[in-house]
N, C-alpha and C positions, 0 to 999 in steps of 0.2 A: 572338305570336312565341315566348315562353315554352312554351306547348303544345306549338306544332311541332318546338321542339329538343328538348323531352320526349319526345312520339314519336319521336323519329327516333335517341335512344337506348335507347330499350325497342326500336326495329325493331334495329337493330344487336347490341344483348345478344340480344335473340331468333335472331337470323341465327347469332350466333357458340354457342352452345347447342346449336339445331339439328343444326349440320352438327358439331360433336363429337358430338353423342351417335347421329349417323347413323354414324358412323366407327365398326364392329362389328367385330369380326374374323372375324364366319363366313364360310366362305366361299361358303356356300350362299346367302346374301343378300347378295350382292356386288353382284351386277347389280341387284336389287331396293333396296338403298340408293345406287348411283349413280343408278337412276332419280329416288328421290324427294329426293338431293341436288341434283343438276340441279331437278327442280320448283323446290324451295324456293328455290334461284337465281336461277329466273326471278321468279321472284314477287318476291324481295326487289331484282330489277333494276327492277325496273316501278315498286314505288313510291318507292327510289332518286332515279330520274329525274325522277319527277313533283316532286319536292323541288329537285333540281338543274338545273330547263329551268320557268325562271319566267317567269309572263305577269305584266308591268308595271303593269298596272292590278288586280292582286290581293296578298295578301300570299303572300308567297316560301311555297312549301306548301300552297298551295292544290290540290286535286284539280278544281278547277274551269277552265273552258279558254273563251278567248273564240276566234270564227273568226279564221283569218289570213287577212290581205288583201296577197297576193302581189304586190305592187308591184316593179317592177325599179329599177333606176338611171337616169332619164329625165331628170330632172328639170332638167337642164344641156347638154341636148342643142342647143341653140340657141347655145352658147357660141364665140365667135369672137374671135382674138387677134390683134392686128398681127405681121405677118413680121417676123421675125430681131431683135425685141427683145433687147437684153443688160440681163442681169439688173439693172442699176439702172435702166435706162428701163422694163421690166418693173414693179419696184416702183412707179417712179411712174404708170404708167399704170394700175396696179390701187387706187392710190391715190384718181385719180380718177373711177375706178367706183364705188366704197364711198361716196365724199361724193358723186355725183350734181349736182356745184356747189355743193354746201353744208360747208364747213368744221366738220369731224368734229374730236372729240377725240383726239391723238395715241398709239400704240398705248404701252404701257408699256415705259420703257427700261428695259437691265437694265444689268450689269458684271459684263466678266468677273475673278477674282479677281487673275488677276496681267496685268499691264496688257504691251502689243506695243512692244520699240524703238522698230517701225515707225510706231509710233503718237505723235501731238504732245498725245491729248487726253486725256491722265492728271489724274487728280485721286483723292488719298489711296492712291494705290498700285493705282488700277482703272481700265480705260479701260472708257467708257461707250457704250452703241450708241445711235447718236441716231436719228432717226425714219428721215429721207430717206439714212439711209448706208447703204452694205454691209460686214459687219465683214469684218477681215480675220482673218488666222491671227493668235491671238492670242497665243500665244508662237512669236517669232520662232524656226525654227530655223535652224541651221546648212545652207549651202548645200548639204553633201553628204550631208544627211540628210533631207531636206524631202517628198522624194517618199517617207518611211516616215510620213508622219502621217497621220492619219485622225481626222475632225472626224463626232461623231455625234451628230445631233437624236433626243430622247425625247419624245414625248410623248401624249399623251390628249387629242384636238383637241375631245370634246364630240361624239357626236353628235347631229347636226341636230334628228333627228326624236325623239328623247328629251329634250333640252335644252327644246326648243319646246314640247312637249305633254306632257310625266311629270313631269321633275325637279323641278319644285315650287319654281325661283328665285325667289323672293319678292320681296328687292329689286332683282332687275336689272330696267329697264323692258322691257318687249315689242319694243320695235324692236331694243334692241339684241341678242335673241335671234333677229331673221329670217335668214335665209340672206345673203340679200340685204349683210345689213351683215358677218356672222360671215367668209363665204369667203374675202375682200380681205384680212380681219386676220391670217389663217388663213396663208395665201399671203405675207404680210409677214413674218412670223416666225417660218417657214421661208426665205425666201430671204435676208431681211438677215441670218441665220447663216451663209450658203454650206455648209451640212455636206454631207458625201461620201456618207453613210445617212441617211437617213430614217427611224425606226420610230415607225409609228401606231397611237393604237387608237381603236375609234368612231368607224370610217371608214364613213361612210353614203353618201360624196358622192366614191365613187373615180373616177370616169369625171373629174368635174369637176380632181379634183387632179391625174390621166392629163395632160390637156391643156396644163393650167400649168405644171406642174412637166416634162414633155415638153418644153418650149417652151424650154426649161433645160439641154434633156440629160441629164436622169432618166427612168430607167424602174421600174414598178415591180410587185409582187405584192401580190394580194389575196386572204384566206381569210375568209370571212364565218362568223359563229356558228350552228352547224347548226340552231336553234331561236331568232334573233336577236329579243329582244323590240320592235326595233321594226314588226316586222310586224304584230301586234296592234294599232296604232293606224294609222288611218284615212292618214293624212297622209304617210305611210312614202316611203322614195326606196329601198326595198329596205334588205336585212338590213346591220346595222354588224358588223364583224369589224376584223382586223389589217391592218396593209400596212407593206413597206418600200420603200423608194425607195433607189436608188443612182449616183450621178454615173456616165452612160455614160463618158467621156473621161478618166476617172483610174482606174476599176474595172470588172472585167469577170464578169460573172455565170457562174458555174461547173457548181452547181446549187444545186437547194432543196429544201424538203420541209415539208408541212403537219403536224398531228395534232390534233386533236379532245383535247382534255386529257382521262382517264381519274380517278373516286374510286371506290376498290375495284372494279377494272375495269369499272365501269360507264361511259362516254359521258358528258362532263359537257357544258355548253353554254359550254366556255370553249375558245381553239385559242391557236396557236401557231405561227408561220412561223421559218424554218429557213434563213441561203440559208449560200454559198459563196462569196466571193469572192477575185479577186485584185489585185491594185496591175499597173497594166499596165506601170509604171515598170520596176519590178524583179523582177515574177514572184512576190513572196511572196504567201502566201494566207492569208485569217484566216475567223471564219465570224460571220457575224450572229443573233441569234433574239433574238426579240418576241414578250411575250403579255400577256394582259389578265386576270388571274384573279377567282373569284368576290368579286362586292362585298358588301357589309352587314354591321352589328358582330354580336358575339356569339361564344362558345364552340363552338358548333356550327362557324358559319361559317370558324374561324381553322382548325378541326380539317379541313374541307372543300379549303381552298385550301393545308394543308399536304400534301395528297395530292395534288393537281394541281400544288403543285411537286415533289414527288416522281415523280412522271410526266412532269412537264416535264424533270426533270434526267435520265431515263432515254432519254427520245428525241433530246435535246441529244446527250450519251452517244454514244448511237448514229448521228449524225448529225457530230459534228466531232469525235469522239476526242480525240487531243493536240493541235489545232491551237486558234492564238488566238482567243478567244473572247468577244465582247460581248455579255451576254444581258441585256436589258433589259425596261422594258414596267410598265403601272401593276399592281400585286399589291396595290392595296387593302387592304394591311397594313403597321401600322403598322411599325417596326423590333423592338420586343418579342413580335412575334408568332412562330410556331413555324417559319413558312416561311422568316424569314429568316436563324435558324441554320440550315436543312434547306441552301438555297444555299451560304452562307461554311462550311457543314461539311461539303461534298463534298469529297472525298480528291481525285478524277481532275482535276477542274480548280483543287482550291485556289483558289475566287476569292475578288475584295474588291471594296468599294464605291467606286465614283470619286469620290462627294464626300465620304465618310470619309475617305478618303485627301488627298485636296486639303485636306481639312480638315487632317488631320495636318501636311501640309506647310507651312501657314500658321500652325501652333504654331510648328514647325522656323524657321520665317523668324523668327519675332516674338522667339524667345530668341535667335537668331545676333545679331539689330541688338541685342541689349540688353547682350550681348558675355557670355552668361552660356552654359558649357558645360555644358547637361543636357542631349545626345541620346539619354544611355540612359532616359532618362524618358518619351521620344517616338517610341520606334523601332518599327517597325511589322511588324516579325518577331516573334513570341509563338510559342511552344512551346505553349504551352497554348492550344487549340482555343478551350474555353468564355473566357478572357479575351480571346483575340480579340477574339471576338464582342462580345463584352459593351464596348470599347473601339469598336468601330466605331458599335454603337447611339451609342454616346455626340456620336460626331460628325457624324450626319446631320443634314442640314438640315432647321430648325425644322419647316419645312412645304413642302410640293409641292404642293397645294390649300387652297383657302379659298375658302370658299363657306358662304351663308346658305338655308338652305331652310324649309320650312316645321315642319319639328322641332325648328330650331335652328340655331346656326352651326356648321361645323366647318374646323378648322383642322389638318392633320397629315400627316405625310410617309408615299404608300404610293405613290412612285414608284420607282424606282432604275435607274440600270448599273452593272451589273457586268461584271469584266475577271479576263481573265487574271495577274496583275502578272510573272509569271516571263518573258511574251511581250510584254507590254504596257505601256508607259508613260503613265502618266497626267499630262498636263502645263498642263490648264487646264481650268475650269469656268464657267461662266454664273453669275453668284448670282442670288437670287430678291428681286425687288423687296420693297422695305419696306410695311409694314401703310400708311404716311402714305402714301406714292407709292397702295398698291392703292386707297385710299377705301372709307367707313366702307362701302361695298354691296358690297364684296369683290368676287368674281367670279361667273359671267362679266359684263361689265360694255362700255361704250361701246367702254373702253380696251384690253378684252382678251375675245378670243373663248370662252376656255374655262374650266371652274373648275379646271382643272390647268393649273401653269407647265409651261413646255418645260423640258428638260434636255442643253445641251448639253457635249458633253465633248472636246478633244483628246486622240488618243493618239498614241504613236507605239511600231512596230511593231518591234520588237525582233530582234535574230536568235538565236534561241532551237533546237538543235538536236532536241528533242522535235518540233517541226510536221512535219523533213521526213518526207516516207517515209512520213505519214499523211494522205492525201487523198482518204479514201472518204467519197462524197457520195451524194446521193440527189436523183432528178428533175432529171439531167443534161440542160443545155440544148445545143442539137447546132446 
């Protein structure tokens, strides 16, 4: 691995060399050095890509290529639902397809940080989501505002055909990696959250989630990875990419828009969806987008997925302007990595972390009851950009995965939402189950589908006079 980031900074110093010292000023080789600037472009696009569109059963940089085995989405096509299920009968009855009559171990409960009026089953200041329930909206709001919240599920569900045959889970056993067992858990928690969006990644099994999640009153988009590595293995249900799902009856899809993420304009094998929507309640509009950036440690690689958010925040840009904005999705970097000042230090959206901030707020709480007035010690306005930052690393959550493989264990947070805070209020979070609760074989496990937690977050939508007047979208649905 060492090697290959070694290369791939001599190709880089070579590339940038190059094309200066092709920069002449005669003008008589004008055309003759756009010719052979253009070659060397190509050329250094070519092997670029070969670096950035990895086959799974080789090391990242390989020039070597196995066949792809062009499998579609089949593999749930026999899939049948009882009519007109409402979502708690739903749950249980996918309940009882997962245990096949045999009592399964209950999916892992979480809590959310600040516990519902509405709610009788508080303990330490959190109401818990218990197996067979469906949560509710977990900070009550106020009756005349209720139709501006919006509840959004994060996460990285595992794909199927990676999980099962690549990832190398060492201690989780094999059944609990089958489909079979995985989808039902999959399906439970998403729906015992009720959220209003969906954003997925290592979506191998869209048709499957189509139907379920259909059967709900979701509908959804999916953009697969133009070079999806699990087509290289035998087993494949078709390429894994993104998707988001959104409650037909409370939001209305406006448009969308795809992109293939770009590092130094080349084509990377990571994407990115885009949509539009609006609250049918009240007409306001806000914009969703999800993506899943390059995986793997190392310098190289932090340097790689800092340009794919930079392309990412460029097509965002040009896709929701001023209007409120949730851009989420797992970036496989930790907090200290480059891409996530690249994010919290864009100018046009000014955004921040929803569980930084909830975090914050749970400071804010813990001195109010202690009856001690330090708010200026916790206020979450900073003039200075870099303390921001450096403030917000501080209060993300320990970890968003944890999982044992065969190199070792890892434990660390490269998930996140981020929000507008100018448009958007942040008003409640998920926490992430404890190491005791996870058991010593971490994830994916019996308990839980994926080696990523969900992330779910309430907001509510603000009336913020920057959105109006800016609703140019892209891949208008008619």
């Amino acid at each position: 691995m060492k090697l290959i980031s070694t290369l791939v900074y001599i190709l880089v110093a070579f590339y940038k060399v190059l094309t200066k010292f092709l920069k002449v000023q005669s003008s008589m080789a004008k055309f003759y050095v756009s010719q052979r600037h253009s070659h060397s472009l190509f050329i250094f696009s070519i092997i670029l890509r070969k670096i950035l569109f990895r086959n799974p059963n080789e090391l990242m940089g390989s020039f070597n290529s196995a066949p792809k085995i062009n499998n579609v989405d089949s593999q749930d096509d026999g899939l049948e639902l009882p009519k007109g299920l409402s979502t708690a009968a739903l749950l249980e009855h996918v309940q009882q397809l997962r245990g096949g009559g045999i009592d399964q171990p209950s999916l892992l409960s979480r809590c959310f940080l600040k516990p519902s009026p509405l709610s009788e089953d508080v303990t330490d200041g959190m109401r818990c989501l218990k197996l067979n329930s469906v949560s509710r909206v977990c900070s009550a709001p106020d009756e005349n505002e209720g139709t501006q919240n919006i509840r959004l599920l994060q996460w990285n569900i595992l794909s199927q055909t990676l999980g099962q045959h690549n990832d190398g889970f060492v201690r989780c056993p094999e059944e609990a990696l089958t489909w079979q067992h995985r989808k039902y858990l999959i399906v439970q928690e998403i729906l015992q959250n009720q959220p209003d969006v969906v954003c997925l990644q290592e979506v191998d099994h869209f048709k499957f989630l189509q139907t379920v999640l259909g059967s709900q009153n979701y509908a959804g988009i999916f953009f697969p990875k133009p070079d999806s590595p699990c087509l290289y293995i035998e087993q494949n249900n078709g390429p894994d990419g993104c998707a988001i799902f959104y409650k037909r009856d409370k939001l209305q899809l406006l448009g969308y828009d795809t992109r293939i993420l770009e590092v130094w304009r080349v084509q990377s094998n990571q994407v990115a969806i885009a949509a539009r929507l609006q609250l049918k309640s009240s007409g306001k509009e806000f914009c969703v987008c999800t993506t899943h950036l390059k995986a793997r440690h190392g310098a190289l690689l932090a340097k790689l997925r800092n340009e794919q958010g930079r392309d990412l925040i460029r097509f965002v840009k040009q896709f929701a302007g001023g209007s409120p904005l949730l851009l989420c999705g797992d970036f496989n970097a930790e907090p200290v990595e480059p891409i996530y000042a690249t994010i919290l230090g864009c100018d046009l959206f000014k955004l921040s972390s929803a569980y930084a901030d909830m975090q914050l707020e749970r400071e804010r709480e813990r001195e109010r009851e202690r009856e001690q007035d330090r708010e200026q010690q916790f206020t979450s306005s900073c003039e200075d950009p870099n303390e921001f930052i450096s403030q917000s690393i501080k209060r993300e959550p320990p970890y968003t995965t944890w999982k044992i493989r065969e190199d070792g264990e890892e434990c660390h947070t490269i998930d996140y939402v981020f929000y507008t805070p100018q448009q958007l209020k942040i008003k409640n979070c998920l926490e992430f189950p404890a190491g005791e609760q996870i058991g010593k074989n971490r994830t994916p496990s019996f308990q839980y589908p994926s080696d990523h937690f969900s992330l779910v977050c309430d907001f509510e939508l603000l009336d913020d006079p920057r959105s109006e007047g800016n609703n140019k979208s892209h891949g208008t649905i008619q």
